[in-house]
C-alpha atoms as a printed R data frame, in Angstrom:
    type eleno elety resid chain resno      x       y       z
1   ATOM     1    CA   UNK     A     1 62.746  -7.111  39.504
2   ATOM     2    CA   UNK     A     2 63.425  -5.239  36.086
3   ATOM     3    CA   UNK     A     3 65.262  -7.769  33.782
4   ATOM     4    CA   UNK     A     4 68.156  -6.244  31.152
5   ATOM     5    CA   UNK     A     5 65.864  -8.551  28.462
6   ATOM     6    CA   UNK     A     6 62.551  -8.579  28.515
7   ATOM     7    CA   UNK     A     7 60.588 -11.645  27.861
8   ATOM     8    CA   UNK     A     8 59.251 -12.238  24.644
9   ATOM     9    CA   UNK     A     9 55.746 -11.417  25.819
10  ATOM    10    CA   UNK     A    10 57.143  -8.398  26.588
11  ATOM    11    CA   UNK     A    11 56.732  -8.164  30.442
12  ATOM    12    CA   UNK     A    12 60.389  -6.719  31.911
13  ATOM    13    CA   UNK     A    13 59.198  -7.051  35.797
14  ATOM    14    CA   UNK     A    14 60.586 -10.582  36.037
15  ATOM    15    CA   UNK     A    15 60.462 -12.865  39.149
16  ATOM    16    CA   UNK     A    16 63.858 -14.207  40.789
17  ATOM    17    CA   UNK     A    17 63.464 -17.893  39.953
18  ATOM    18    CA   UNK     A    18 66.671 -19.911  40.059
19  ATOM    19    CA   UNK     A    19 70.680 -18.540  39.578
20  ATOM    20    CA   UNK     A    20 70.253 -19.175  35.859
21  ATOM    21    CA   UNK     A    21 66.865 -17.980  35.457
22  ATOM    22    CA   UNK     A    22 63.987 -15.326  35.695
23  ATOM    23    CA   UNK     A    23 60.487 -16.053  35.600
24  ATOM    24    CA   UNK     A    24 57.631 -14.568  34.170
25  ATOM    25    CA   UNK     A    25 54.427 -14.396  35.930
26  ATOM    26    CA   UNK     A    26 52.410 -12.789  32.812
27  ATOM    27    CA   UNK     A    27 53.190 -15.706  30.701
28  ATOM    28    CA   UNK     A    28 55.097 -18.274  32.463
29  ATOM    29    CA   UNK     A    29 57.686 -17.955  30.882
30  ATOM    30    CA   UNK     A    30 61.592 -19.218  32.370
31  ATOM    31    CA   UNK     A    31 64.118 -16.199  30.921
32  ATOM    32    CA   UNK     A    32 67.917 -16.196  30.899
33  ATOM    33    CA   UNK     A    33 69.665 -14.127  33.544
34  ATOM    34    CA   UNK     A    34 72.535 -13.220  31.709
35  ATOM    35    CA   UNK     A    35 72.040 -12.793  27.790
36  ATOM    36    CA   UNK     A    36 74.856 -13.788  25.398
37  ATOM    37    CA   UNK     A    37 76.034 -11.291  22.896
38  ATOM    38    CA   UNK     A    38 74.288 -11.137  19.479
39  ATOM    39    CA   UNK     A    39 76.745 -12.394  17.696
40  ATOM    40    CA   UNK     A    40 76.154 -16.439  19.672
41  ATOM    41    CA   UNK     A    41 73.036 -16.453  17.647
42  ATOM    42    CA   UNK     A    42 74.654 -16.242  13.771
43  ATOM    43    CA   UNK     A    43 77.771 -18.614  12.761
44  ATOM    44    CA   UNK     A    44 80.329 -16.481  10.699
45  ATOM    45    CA   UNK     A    45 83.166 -18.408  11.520
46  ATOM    46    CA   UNK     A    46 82.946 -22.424  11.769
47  ATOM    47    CA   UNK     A    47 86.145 -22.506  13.753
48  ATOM    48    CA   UNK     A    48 85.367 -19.973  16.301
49  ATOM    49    CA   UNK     A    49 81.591 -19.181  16.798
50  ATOM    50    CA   UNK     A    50 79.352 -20.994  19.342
51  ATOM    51    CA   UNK     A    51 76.905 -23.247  17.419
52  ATOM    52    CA   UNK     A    52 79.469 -23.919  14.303
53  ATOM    53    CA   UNK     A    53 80.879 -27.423  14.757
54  ATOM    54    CA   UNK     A    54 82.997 -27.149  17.781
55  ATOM    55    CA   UNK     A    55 79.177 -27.308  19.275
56  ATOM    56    CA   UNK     A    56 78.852 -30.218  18.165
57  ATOM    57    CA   UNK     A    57 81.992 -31.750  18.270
58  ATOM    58    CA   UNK     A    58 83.233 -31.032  21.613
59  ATOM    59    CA   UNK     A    59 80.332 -28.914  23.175
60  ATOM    60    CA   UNK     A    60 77.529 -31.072  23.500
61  ATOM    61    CA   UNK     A    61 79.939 -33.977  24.564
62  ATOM    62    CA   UNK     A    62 81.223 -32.593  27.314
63  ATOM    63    CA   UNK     A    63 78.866 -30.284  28.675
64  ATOM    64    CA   UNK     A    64 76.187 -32.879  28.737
65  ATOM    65    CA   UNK     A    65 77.502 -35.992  28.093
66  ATOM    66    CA   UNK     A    66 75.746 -36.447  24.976
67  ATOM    67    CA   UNK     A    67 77.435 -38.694  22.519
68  ATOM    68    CA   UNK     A    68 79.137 -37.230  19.414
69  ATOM    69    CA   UNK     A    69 77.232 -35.835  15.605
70  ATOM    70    CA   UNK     A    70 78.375 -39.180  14.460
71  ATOM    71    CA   UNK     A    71 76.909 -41.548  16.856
72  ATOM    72    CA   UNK     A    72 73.981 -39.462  16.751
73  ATOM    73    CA   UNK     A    73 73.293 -39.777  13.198
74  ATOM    74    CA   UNK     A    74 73.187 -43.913  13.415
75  ATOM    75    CA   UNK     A    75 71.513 -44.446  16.663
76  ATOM    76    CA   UNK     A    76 69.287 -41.079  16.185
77  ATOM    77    CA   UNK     A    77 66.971 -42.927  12.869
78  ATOM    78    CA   UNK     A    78 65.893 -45.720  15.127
79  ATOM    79    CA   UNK     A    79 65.160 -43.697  18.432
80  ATOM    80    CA   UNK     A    80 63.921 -40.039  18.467
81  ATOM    81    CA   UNK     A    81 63.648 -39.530  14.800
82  ATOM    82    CA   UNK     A    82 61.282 -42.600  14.271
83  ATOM    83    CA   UNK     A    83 58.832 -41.430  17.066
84  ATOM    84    CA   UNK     A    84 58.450 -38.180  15.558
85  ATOM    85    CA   UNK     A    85 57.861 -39.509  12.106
86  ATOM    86    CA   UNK     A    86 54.769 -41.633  13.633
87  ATOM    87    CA   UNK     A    87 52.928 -38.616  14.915
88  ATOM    88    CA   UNK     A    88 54.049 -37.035  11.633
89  ATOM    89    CA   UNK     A    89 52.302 -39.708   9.208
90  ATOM    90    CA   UNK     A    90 49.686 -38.925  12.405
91  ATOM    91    CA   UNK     A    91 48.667 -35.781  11.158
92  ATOM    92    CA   UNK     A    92 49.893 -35.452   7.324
93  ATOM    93    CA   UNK     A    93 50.537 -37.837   4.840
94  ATOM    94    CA   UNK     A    94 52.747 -37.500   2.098
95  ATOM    95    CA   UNK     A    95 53.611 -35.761  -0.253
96  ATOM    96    CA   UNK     A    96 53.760 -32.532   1.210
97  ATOM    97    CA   UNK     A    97 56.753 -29.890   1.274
98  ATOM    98    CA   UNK     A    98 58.410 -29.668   4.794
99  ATOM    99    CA   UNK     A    99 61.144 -27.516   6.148
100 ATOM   100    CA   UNK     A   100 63.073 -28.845   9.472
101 ATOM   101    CA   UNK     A   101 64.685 -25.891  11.411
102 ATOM   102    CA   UNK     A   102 67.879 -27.096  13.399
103 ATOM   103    CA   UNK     A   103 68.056 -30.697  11.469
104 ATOM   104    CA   UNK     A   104 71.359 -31.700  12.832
105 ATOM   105    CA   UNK     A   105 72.742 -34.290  10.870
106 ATOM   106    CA   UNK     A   106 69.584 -34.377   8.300
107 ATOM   107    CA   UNK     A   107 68.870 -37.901   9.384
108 ATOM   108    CA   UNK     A   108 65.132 -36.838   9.860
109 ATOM   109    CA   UNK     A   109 64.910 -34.972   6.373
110 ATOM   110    CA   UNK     A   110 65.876 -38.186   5.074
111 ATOM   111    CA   UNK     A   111 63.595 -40.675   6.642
112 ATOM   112    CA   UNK     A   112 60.631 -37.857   5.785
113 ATOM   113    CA   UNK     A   113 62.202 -38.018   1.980
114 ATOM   114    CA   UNK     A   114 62.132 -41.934   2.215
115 ATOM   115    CA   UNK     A   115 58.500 -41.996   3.534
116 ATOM   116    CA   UNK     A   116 57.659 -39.408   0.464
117 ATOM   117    CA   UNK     A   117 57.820 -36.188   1.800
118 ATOM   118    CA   UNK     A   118 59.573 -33.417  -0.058
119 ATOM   119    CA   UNK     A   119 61.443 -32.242   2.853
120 ATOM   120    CA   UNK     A   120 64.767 -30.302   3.251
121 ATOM   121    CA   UNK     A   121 66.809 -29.399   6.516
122 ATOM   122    CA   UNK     A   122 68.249 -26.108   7.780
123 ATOM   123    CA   UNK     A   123 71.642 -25.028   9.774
124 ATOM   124    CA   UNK     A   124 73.204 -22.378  11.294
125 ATOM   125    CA   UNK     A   125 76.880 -24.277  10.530
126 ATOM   126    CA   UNK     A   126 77.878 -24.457   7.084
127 ATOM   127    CA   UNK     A   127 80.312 -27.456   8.249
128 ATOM   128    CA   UNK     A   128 77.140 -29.258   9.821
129 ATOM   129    CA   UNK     A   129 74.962 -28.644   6.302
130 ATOM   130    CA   UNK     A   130 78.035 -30.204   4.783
131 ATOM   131    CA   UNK     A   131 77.685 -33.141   6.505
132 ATOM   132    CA   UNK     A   132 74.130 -33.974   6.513
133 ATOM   133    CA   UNK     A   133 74.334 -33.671   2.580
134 ATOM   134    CA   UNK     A   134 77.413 -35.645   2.573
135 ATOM   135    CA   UNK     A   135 75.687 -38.250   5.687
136 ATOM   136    CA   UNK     A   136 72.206 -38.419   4.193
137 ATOM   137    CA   UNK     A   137 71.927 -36.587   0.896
138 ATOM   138    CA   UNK     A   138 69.566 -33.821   1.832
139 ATOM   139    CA   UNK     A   139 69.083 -30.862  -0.035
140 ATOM   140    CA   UNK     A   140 69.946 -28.058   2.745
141 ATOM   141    CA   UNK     A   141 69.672 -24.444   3.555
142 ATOM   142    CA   UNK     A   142 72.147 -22.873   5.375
143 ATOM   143    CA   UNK     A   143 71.299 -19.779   8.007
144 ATOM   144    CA   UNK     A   144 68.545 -18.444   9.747
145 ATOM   145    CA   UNK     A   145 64.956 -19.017   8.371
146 ATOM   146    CA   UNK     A   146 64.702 -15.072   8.150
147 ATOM   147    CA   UNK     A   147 67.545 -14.954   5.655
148 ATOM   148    CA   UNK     A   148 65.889 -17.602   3.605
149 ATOM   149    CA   UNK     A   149 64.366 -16.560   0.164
150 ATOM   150    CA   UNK     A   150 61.604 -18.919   0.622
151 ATOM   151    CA   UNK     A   151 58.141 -18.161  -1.074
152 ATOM   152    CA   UNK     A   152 55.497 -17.492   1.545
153 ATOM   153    CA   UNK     A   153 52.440 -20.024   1.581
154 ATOM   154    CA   UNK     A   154 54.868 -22.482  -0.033
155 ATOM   155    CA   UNK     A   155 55.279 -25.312   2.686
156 ATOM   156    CA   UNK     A   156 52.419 -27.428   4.688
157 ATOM   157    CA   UNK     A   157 54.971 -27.935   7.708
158 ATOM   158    CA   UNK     A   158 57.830 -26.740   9.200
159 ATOM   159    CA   UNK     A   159 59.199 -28.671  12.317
160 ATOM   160    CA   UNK     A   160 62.232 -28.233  14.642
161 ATOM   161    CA   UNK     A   161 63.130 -29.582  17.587
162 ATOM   162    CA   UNK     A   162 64.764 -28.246  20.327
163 ATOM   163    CA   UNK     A   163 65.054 -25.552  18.643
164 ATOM   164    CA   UNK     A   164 63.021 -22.956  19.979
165 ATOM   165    CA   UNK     A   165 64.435 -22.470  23.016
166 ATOM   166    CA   UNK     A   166 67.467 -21.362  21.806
167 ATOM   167    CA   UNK     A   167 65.878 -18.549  19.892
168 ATOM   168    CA   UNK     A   168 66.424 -14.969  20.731
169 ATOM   169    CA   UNK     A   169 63.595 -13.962  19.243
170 ATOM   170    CA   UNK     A   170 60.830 -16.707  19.713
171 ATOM   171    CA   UNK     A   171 57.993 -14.075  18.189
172 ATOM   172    CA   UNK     A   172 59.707 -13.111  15.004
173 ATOM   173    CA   UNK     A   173 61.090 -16.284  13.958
174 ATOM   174    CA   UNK     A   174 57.699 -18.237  14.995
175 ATOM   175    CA   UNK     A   175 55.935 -15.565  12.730
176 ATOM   176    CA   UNK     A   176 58.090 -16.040   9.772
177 ATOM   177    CA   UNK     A   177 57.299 -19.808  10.344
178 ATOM   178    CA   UNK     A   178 53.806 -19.043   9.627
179 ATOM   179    CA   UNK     A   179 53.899 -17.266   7.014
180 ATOM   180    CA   UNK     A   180 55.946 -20.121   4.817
181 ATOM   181    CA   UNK     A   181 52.573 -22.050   5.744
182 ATOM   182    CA   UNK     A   182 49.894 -22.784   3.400
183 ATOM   183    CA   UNK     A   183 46.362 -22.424   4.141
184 ATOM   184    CA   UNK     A   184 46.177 -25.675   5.650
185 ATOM   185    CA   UNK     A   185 49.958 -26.389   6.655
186 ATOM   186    CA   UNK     A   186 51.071 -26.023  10.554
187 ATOM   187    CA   UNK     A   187 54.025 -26.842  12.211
188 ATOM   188    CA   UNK     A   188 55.352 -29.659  14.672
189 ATOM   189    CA   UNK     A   189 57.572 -28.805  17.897
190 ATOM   190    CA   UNK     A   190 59.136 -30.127  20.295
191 ATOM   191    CA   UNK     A   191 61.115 -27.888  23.517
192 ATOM   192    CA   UNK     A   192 61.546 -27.815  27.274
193 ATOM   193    CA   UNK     A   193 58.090 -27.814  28.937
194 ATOM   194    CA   UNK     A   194 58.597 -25.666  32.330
195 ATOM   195    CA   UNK     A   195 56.778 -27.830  34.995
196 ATOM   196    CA   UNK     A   196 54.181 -24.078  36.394
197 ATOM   197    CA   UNK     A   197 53.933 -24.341  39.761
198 ATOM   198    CA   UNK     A   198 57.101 -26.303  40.824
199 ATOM   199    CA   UNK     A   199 59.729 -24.205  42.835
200 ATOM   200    CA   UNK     A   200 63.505 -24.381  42.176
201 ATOM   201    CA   UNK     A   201 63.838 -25.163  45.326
202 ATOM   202    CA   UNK     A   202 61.608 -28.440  45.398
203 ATOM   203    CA   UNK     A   203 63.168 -29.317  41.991
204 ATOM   204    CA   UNK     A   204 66.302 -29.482  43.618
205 ATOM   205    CA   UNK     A   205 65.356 -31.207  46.435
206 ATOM   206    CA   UNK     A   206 63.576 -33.922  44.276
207 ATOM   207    CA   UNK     A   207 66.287 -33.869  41.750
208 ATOM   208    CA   UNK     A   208 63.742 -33.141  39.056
209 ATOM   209    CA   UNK     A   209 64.541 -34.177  35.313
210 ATOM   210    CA   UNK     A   210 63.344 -30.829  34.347
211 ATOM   211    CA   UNK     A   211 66.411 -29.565  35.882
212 ATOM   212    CA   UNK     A   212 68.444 -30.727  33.073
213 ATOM   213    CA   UNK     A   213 67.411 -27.879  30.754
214 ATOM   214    CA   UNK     A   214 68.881 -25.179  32.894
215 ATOM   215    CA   UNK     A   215 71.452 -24.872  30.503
216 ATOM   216    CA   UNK     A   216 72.577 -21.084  30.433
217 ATOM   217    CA   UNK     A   217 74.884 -21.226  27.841
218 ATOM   218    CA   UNK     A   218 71.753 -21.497  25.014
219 ATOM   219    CA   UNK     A   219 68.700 -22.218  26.164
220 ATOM   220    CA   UNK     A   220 67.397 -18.706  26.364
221 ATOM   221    CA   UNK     A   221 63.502 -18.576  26.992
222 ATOM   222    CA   UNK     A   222 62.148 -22.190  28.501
223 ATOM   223    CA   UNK     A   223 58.689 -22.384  27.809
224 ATOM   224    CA   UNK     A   224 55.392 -23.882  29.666
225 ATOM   225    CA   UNK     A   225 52.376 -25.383  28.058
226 ATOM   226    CA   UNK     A   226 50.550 -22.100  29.069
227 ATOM   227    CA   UNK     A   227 53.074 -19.841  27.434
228 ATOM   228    CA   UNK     A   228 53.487 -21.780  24.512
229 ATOM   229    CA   UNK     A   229 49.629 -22.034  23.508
230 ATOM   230    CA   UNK     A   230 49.815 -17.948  24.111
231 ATOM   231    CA   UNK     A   231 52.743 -17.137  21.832
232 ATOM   232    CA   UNK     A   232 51.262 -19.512  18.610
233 ATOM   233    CA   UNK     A   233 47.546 -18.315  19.718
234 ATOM   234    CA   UNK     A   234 48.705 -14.552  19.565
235 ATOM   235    CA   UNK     A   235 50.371 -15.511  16.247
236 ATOM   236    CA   UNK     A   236 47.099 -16.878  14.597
237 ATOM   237    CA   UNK     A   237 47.725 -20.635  15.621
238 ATOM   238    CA   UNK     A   238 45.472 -21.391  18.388
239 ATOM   239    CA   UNK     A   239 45.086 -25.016  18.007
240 ATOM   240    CA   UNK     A   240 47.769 -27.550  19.319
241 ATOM   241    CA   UNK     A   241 47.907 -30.579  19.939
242 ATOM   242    CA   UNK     A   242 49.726 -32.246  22.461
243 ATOM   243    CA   UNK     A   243 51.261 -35.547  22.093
244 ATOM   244    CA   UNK     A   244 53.662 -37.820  23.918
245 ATOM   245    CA   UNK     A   245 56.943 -36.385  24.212
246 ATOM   246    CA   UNK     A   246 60.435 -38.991  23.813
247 ATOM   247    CA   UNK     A   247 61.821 -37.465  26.328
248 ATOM   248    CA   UNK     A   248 58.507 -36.699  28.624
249 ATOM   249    CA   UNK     A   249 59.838 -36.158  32.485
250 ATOM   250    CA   UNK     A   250 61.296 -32.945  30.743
251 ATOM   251    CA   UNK     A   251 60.005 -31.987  27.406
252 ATOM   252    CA   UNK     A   252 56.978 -31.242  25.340
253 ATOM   253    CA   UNK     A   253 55.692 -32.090  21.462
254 ATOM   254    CA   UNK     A   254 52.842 -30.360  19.954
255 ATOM   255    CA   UNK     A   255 51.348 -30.093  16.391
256 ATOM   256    CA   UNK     A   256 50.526 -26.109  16.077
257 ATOM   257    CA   UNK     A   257 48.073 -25.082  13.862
258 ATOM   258    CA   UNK     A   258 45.585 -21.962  12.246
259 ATOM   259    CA   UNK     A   259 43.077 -24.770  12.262
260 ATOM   260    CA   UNK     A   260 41.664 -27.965  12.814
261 ATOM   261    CA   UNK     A   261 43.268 -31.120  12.475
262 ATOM   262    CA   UNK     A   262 41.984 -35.110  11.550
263 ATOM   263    CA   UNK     A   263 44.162 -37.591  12.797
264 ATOM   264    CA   UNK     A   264 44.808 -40.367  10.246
265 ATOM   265    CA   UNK     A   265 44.672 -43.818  11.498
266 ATOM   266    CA   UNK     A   266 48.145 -45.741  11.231
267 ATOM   267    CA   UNK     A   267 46.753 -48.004   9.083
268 ATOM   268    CA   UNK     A   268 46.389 -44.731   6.460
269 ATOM   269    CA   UNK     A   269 49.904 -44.443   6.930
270 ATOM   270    CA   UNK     A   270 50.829 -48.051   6.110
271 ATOM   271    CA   UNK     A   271 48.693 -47.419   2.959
272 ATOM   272    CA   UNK     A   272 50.758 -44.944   1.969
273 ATOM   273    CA   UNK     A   273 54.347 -45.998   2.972
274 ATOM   274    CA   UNK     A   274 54.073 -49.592   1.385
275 ATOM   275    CA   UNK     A   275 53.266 -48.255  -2.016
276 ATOM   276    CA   UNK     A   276 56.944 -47.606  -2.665
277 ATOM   277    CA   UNK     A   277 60.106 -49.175  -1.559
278 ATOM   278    CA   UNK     A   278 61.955 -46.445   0.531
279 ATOM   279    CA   UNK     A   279 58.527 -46.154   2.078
280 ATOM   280    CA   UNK     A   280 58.634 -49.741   3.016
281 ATOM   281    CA   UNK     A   281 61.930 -49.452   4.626
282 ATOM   282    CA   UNK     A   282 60.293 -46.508   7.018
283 ATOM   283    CA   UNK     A   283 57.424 -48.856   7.784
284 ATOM   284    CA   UNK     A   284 60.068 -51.549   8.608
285 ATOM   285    CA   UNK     A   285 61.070 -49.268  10.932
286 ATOM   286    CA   UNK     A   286 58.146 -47.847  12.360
287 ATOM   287    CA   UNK     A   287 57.543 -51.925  12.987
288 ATOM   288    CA   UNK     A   288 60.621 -52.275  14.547
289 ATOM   289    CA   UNK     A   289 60.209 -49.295  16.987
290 ATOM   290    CA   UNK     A   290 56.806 -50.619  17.617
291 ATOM   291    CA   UNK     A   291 57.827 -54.159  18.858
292 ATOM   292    CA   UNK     A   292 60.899 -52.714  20.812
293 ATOM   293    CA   UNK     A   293 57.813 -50.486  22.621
294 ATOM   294    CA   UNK     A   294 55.809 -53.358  23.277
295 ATOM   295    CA   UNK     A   295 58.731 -55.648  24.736
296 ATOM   296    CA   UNK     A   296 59.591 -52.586  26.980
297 ATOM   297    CA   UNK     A   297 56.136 -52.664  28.190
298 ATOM   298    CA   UNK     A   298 55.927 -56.493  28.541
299 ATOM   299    CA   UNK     A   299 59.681 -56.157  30.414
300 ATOM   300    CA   UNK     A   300 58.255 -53.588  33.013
301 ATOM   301    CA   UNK     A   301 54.966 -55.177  33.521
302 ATOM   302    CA   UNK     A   302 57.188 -58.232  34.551
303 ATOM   303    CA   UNK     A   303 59.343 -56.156  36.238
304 ATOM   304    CA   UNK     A   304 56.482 -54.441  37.935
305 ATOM   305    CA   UNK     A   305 54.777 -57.888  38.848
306 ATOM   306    CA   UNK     A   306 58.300 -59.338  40.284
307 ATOM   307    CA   UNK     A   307 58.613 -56.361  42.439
308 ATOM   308    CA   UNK     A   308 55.036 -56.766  43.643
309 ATOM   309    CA   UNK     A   309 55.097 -60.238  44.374
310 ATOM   310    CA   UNK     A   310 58.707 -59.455  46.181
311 ATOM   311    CA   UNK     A   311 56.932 -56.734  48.262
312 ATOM   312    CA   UNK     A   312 54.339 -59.218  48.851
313 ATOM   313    CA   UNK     A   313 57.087 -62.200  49.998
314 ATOM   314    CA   UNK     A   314 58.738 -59.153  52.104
315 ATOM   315    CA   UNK     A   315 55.618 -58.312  53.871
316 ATOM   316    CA   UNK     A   316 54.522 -62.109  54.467
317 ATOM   317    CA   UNK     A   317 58.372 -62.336  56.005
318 ATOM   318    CA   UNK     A   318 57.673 -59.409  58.278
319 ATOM   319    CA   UNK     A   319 54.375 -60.668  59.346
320 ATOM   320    CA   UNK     A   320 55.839 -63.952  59.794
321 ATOM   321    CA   UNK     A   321 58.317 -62.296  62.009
322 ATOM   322    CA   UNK     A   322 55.331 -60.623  63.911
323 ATOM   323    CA   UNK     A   323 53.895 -63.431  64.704
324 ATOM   324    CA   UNK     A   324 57.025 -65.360  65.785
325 ATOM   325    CA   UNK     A   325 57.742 -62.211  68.021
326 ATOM   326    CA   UNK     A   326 54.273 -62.763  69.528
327 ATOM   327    CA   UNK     A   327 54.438 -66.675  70.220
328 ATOM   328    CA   UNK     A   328 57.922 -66.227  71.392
329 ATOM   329    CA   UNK     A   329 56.578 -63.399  74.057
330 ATOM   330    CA   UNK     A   330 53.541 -65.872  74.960
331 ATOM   331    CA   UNK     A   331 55.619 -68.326  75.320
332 ATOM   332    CA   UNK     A   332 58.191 -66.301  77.817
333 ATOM   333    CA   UNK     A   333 55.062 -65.306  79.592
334 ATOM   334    CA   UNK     A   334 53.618 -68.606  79.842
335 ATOM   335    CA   UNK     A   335 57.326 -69.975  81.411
336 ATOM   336    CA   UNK     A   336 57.093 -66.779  83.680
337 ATOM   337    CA   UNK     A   337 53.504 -68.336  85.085
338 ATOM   338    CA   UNK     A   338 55.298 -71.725  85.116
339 ATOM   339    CA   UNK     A   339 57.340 -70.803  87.134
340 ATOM   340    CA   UNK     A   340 55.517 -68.899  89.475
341 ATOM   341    CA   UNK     A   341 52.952 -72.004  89.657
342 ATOM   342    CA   UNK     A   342 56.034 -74.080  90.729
343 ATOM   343    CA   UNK     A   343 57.612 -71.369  93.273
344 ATOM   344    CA   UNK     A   344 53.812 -71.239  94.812
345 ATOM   345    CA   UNK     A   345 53.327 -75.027  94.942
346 ATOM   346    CA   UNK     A   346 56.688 -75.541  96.052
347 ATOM   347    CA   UNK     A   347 55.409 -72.521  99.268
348 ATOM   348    CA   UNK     A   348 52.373 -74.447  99.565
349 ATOM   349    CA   UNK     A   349 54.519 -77.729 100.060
350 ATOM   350    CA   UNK     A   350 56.986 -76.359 102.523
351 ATOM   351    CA   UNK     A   351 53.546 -74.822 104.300
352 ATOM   352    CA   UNK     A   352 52.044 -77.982 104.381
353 ATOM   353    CA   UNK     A   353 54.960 -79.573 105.635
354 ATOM   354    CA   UNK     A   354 55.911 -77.268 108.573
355 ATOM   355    CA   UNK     A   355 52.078 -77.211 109.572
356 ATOM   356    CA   UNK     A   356 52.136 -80.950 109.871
357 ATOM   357    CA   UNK     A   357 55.420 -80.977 111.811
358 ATOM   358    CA   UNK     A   358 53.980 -78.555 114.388
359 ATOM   359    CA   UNK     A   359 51.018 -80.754 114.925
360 ATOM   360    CA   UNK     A   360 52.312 -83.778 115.872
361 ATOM   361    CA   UNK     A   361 54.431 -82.479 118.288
């Protein structure tokens, strides 16, 4: 069917895929149904428009649970924003001048300014660029990354996350991206991965994780791996790089580049954090994170074995069940034939008896 928005491939002949959602065979693509006024994609007004800070005040709370901007910006350092600074240091050490699009409360910028990056933040909300200066002490930039007057070749990454599906106009603002790259910069995402091949209909039925970014009220164009590695190939980025995502049953989290990339090791990275004292506070992190990881993995190994060896106890049970089901019927059988012997005999007796009595008469 012909959609009212295209997708940003172009295509308009869009598939039915879902109530929220059309998809697009050319790209695999997931596009919004229903597009939101132009105006949901600026914020004029703080008080009134949809991503000033009613979004995240009351917004993301209730829609989704999600706790508030403040929680967020204490438990956020140790959780998301700590993985993504590991496959950061993975890929470029610092210094280097980054940009984050959509930084929330900043608390990334910061931690990428304590481990020596130059980094600022960016926000729609002039309230929410308020508080990440006031939070974290970030330098920020407030609007779109088009309205920026930002040099062109003057950063070696940009990053945002979960940002892109909320953009109108993936292309354009992807393309301004790349040209605020140097030569040798590229950029680090993270978004909704559409799961190609699955069918609303089984995620439903398997009440798939992915089904948690259906979220018609902003996420706009849900990418795949497959449309993703199109739009930044078509934009002069073919190479990405996929790594594990934080939140993996649902999203994805790529390093996008014009070029090759050489991973550094982490011990690189150690090199470089230790050799000043905000840096050594990210490594303490990066430590901490680490042996939280490893006592997860040690906790569901044991959890794993317990369940195994109670599977195993369950299944001895059962077959010890079996097999007192099976002496229990041999033994009912064998008191059957008892008594059958004794009920023959006891014939045989009475015969015997009444053959004897005729005789001697």
């Amino acid at each position: 069917m012909t959609s009212t928005h295209p997708c940003w491939c172009g295509q308009t002949d869009l598939t039915d895929f879902s109530p929220e959602y059309f998809h697009c065979e050319n790209c695999q693509t997931l596009v919004l149904k229903n597009w939101p006024p132009a105006e949901r994609f600026d914020v004029i007004s703080d008080a009134g428009d949809f991503y000033g800070r009613g979004y995240y005040e009351s917004h993301l709370p209730r829609a989704y649970g999600y706790p508030d901007l403040f929680e967020r910006a204490r438990n956020d350092l140790n959780e998301r924003c700590i993985h993504w600074m590991r496959t950061l240091l993975k890929y470029r050490l610092p210094p280097a001048r980054t940009l984050e699009l959509g930084c929330s409360h900043g608390g990334f910028v910061a931690l990428m300014r304590w481990a020596g990056f130059d980094a600022t933040g960016l926000e729609l909300s002039p309230w929410l660029v308020e508080y990440a200066k006031s939070a974290f002490g970030v330098p920020m930039l407030t609007g779109t990354i088009e309205k920026q007057n930002l040099e062109p070749g003057s950063l070696d990454l940009v990053l945002h996350f979960d940002v892109l599906e909320h953009l109108p106009d993936p292309r354009t603002t992807m393309q301004r991206c790349m040209e605020l790259l140097k030569p040798d910069g590229f950029m680090i995402v993270q978004t909704p991965c559409f799961p190609v091949g699955r069918t609303y209909e089984e995620m439903v039925r398997n009440k798939d994780r992915f089904l948690e970014q259906f979220k018609p009220a902003e996420h706009l164009y849900i990418f795949s791996r497959q449309s993703l590695i199109r739009l930044f190939s078509e934009l002069g980025a073919p190479f990405l790089y996929f790594e594990p995502a934080i939140f993996n049953d649902y999203d994805m989290f790529t390093i996008v580049s014009a070029h090759e990339l050489s991973p550094h090791t982490e011990q690189e990275g150690t090199e470089v954090l230790l050799r000043h004292p905000e840096g050594r506070i990210i490594q303490a992190l990066l430590d901490a994170n680490a042996q939280h990881k490893e006592l997860v993995r040690r906790y569901e190994e044991i959890d794993a074995d317990r369940e195994a060896r109670l599977q195993a106890l369950r299944q001895a049970g059962a077959r010890i069940e079996e097999i007192e089901a099976d002496r229990e019927a041999r033994l009912q059988k064998l008191l059957k034939m008892d008594a059958l012997y004794k009920a023959m005999e006891e014939r045989l007796a009475s015969k015997s008896a009444a053959d004897g009595s005729g005789a001697a008469r």
